[in-house]
LUMDO-39505 format. One record per residue (C-alpha): residue number from 1; residue in three letters; x, y, z; chain. Coordinates in pm, whole numbers, always signed. Last residue first. Layout:
<rs>
+-----+--------+--------+--------+--------+--------+
! num ! residu !     c1 !     c2 !     c3 ! chaine !
+-----+--------+--------+--------+--------+--------+
! NUM !    ALA !      X !      Y !      Z !      A !
...
+-----+--------+--------+--------+--------+--------+
</rs>
This chain:
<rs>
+-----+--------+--------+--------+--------+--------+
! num ! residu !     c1 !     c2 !     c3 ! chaine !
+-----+--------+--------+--------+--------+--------+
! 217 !    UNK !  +1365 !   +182 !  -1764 !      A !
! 216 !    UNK !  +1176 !   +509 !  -1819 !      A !
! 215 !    UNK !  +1235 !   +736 !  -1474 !      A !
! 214 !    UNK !   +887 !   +570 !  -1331 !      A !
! 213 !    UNK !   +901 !   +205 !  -1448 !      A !
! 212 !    UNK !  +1269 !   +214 !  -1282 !      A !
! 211 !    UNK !  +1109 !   +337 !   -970 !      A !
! 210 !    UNK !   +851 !    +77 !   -989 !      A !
! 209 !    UNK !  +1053 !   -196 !   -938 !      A !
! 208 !    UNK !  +1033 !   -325 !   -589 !      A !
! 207 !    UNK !   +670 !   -309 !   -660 !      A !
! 206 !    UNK !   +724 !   -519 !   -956 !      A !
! 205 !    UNK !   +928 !   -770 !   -810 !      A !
! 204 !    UNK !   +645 !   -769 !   -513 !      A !
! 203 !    UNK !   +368 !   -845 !   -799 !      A !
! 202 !    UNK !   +539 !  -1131 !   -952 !      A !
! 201 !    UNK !   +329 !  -1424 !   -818 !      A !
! 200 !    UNK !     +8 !  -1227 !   -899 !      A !
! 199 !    UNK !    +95 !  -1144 !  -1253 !      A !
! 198 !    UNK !   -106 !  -1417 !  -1432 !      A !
! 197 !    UNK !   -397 !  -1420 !  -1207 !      A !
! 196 !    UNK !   -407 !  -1051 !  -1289 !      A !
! 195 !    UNK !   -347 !  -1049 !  -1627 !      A !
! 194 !    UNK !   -590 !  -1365 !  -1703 !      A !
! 193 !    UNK !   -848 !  -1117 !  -1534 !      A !
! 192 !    UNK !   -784 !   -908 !  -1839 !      A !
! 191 !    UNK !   -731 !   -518 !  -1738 !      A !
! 190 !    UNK !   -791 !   -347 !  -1416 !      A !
! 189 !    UNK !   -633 !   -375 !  -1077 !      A !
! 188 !    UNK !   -655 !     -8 !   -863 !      A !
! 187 !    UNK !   -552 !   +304 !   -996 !      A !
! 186 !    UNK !   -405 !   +188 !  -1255 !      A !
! 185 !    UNK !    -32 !   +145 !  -1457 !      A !
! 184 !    UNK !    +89 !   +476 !  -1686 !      A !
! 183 !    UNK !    +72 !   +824 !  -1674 !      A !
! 182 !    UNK !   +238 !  +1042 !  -1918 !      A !
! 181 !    UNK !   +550 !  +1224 !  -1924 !      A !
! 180 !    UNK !   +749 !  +1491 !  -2005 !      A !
! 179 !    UNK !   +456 !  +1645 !  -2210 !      A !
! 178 !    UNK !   +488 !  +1973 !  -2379 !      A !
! 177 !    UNK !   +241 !  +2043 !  -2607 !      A !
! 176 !    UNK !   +294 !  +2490 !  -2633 !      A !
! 175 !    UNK !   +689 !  +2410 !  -2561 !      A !
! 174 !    UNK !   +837 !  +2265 !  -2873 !      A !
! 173 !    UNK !  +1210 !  +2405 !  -2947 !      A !
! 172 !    UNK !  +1321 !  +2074 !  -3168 !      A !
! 171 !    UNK !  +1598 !  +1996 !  -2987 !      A !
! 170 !    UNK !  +1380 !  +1973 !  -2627 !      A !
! 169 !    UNK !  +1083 !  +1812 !  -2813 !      A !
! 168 !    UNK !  +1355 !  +1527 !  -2932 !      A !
! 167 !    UNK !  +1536 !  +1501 !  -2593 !      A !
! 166 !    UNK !  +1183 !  +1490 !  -2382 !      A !
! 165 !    UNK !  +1080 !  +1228 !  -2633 !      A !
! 164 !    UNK !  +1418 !  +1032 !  -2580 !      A !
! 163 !    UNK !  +1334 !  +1071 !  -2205 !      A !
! 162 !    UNK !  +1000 !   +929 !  -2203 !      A !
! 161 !    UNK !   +897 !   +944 !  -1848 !      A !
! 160 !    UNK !   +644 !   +712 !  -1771 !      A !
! 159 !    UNK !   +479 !   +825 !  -1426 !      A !
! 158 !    UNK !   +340 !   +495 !  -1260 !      A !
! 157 !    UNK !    +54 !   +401 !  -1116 !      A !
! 156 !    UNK !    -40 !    +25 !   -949 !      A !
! 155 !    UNK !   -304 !   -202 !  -1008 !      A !
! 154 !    UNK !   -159 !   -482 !   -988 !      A !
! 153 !    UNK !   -327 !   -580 !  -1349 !      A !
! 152 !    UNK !   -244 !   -213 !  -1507 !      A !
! 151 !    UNK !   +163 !   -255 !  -1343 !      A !
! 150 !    UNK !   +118 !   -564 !  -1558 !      A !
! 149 !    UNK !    -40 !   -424 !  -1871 !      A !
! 148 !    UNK !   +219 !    -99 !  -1909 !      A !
! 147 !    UNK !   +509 !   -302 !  -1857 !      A !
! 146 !    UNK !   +394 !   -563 !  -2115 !      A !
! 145 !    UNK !   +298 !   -242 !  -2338 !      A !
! 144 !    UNK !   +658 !   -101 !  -2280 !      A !
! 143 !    UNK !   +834 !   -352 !  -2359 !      A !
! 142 !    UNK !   +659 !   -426 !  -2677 !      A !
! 141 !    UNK !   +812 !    -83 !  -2783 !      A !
! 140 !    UNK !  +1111 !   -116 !  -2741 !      A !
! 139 !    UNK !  +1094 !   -404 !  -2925 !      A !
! 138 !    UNK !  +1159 !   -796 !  -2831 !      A !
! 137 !    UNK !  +1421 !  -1051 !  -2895 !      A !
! 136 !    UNK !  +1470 !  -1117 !  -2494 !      A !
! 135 !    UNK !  +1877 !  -1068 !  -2546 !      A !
! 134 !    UNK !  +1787 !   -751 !  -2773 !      A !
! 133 !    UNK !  +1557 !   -618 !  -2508 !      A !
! 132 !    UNK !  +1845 !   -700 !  -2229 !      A !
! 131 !    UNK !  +2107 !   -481 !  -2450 !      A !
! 130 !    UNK !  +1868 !   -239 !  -2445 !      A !
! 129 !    UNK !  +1802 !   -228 !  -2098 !      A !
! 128 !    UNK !  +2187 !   -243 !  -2050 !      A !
! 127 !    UNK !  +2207 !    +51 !  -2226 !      A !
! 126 !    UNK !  +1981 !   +264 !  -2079 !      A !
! 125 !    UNK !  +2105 !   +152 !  -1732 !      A !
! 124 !    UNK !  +2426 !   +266 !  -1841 !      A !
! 123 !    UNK !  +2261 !   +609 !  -1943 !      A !
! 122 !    UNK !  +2112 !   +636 !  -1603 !      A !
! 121 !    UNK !  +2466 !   +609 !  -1394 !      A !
! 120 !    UNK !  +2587 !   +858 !  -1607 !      A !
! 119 !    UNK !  +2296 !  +1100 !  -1573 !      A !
! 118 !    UNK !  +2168 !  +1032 !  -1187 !      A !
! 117 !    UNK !  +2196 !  +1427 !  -1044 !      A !
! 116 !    UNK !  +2087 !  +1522 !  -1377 !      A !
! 115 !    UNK !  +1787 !  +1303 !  -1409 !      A !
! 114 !    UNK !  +1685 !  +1378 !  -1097 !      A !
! 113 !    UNK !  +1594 !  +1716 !  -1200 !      A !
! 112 !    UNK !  +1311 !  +1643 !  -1440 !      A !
! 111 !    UNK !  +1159 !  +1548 !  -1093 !      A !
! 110 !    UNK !  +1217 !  +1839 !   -955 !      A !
! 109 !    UNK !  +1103 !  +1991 !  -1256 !      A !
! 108 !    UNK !   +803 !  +1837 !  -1184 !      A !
! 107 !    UNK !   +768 !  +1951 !   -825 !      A !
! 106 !    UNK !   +698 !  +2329 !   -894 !      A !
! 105 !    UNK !   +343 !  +2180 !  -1037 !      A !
! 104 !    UNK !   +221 !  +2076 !   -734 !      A !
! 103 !    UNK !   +252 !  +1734 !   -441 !      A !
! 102 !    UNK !   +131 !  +1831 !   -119 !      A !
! 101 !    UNK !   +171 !  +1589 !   +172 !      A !
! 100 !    UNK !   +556 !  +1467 !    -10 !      A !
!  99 !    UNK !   +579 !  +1132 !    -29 !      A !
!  98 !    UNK !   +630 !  +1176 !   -438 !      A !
!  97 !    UNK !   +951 !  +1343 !   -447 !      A !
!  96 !    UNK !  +1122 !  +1230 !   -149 !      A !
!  95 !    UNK !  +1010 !   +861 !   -274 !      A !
!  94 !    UNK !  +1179 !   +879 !   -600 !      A !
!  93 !    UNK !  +1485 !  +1054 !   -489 !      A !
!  92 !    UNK !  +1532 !   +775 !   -248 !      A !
!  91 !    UNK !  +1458 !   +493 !   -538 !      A !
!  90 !    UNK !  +1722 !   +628 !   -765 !      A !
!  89 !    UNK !  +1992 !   +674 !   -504 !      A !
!  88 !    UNK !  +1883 !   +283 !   -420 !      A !
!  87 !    UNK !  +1906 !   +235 !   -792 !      A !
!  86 !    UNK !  +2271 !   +343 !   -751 !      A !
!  85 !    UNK !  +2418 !    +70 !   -543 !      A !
!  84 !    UNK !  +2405 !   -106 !   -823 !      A !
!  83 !    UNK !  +2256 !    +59 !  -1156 !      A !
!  82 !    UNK !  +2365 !   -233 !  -1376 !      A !
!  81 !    UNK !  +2193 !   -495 !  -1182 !      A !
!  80 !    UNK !  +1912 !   -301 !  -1168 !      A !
!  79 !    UNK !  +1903 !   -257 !  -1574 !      A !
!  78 !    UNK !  +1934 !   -655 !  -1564 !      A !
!  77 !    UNK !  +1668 !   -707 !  -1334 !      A !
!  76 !    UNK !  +1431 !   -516 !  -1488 !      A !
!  75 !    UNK !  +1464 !   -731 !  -1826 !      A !
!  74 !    UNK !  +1466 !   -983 !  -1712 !      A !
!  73 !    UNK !  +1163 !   -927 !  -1559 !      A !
!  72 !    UNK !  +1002 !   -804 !  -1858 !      A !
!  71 !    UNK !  +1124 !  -1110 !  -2014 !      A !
!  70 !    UNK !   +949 !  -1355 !  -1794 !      A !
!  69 !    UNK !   +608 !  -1132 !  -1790 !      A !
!  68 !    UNK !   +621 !  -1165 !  -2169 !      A !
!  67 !    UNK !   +695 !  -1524 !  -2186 !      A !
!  66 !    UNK !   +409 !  -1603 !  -1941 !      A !
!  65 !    UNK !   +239 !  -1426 !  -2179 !      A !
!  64 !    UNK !    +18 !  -1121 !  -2128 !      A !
!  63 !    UNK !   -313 !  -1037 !  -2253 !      A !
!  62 !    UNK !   -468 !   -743 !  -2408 !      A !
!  61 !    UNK !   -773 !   -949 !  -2602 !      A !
!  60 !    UNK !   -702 !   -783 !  -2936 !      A !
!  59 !    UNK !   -348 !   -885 !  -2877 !      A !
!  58 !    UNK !    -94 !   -603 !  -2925 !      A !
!  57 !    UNK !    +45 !   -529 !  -3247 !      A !
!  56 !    UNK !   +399 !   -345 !  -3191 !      A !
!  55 !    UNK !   +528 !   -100 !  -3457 !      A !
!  54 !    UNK !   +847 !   -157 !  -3612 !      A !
!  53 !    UNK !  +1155 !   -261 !  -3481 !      A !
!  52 !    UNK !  +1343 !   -522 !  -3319 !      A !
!  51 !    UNK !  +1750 !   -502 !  -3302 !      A !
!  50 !    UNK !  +1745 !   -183 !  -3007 !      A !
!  49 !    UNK !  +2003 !     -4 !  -3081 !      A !
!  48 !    UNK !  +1812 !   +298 !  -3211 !      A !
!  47 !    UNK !  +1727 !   +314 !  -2807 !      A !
!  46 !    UNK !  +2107 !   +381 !  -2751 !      A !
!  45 !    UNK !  +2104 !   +660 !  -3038 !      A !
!  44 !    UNK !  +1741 !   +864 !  -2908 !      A !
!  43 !    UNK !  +1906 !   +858 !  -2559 !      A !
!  42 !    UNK !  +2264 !   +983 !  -2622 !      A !
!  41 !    UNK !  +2139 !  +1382 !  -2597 !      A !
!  40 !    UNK !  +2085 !  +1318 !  -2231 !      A !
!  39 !    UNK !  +2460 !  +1289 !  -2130 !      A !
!  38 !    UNK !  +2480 !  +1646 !  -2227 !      A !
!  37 !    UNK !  +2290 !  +1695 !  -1908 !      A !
!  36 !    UNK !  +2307 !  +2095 !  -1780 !      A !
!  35 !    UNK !  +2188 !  +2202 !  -2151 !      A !
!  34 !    UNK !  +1898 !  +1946 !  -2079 !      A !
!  33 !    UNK !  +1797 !  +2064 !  -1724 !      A !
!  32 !    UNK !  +1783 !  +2428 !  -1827 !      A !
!  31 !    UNK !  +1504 !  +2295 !  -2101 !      A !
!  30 !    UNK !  +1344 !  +2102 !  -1878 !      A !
!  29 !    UNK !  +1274 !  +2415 !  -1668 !      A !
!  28 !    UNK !  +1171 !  +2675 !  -1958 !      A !
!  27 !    UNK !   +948 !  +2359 !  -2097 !      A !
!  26 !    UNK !   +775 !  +2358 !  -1720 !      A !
!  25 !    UNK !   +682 !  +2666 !  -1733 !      A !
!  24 !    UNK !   +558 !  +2664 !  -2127 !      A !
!  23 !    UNK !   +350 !  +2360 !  -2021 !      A !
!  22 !    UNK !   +219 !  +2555 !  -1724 !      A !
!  21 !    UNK !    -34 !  +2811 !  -1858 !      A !
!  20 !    UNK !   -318 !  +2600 !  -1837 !      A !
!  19 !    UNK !   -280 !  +2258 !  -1584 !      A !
!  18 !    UNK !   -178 !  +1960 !  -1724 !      A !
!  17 !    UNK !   +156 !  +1948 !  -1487 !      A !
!  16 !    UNK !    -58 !  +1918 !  -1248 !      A !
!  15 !    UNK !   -149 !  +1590 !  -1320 !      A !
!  14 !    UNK !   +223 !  +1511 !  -1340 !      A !
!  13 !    UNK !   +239 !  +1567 !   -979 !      A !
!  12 !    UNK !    -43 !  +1405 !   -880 !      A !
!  11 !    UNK !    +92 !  +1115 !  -1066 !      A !
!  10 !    UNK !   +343 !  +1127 !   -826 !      A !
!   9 !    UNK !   +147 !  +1121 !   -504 !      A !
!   8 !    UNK !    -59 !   +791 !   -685 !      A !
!   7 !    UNK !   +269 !   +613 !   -752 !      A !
!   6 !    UNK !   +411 !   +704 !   -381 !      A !
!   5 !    UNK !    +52 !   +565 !   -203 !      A !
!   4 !    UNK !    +59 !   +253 !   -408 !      A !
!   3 !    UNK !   +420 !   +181 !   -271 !      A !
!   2 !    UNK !   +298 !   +217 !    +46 !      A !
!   1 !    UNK !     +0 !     +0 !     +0 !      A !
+-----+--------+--------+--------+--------+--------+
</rs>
């Protein structure tokens, strides 16, 4: 329930992020954070990397595999693996972000933020998810629906930051739709029942996880 209570107090934050007048705000911010991260710029290249392309064609019925729950944990634990003692640093900033009483709009950039304080450390993660993905034989893309559908059938939020996204919009000078993020997971278990039953056993790994689900990995 803990964790539940940090994934809803950060997708507060992103919420607010929604509100008129503060995309340009928040743009100013990122932007600040990207000239201070050169690091950043490597993100669209590593995920090029990644040996399966194309769009992904989920099932009409949105369920998982066994396979697909297998590889995303694989895939999880290999980018934690890389990070070390540094997904605890990860997980800290995490929580002092979202367990605060009173999460608003200044926080986002706060969160943008962590990302500088964690650059090297989260560009090695980048790579070993990719390196994972190609190990697994799935997309980028893939990935991130299995991620999406289990954290749906726990029932757990997340805050998806799409860092090659915030690279591209950054490069390309687009403020008016600026979106560092969107909101992934559930506010309570949803999805296929087959999801649920399915993911049950693996619901503590993903718990234990979430951070990475929330800074992209």
């Amino acid at each position: 329930m803990k964790k539940l209570a940090i994934g809803c107090g950060l997708v507060l934050v992103i919420l607010g992020i929604a509100a008129a007048g503060v995309g340009y705000y928040v743009y100013r911010k990122a932007h600040a954070l990207y000239e201070q991260v050169a690091q950043l710029g490597q993100v669209p290249e590593i995920e090029r990397s990644v040996k399966v392309k194309g769009n992904y064609s989920p099932p009409a019925s949105g369920e998982l595999t066994k396979a697909q729950i297998d590889r995303l944990i694989a895939v999880q634990n290999a980018v934690r693996q890389k990070l070390g003692q540094q997904f605890a640093v990860m997980e800290q900033k995490y929580k002092t972000l979202t367990e605060k009483d009173k999460a608003t709009i200044v926080d986002a950039p706060t969160l943008l933020a962590a990302y500088r304080d964690l650059a090297a450390a989260w560009i090695d993660a980048k790579r070993a998810q990719v390196d994972a993905l190609n190990q697994a034989g799935i997309s980028l893309e893939e990935y991130r629906w299995i991620r999406e559908q289990a954290y749906r059938a726990v029932g757990m939020p997340f805050v998806d930051l799409d860092v090659s996204k915030f690279v591209d919009q950054i490069r390309s000078g687009v403020s008016a739709s600026f979106e560092p993020g969107r909101i992934g997971g559930s506010f309570g278990p949803g999805g296929p029942d087959a999801n649920r039953t399915l993911v049950e056993p693996f619901k503590k790994q993903l718990e234990n996880n979430l951070p990475l689900a929330s800074f992209g990995l």
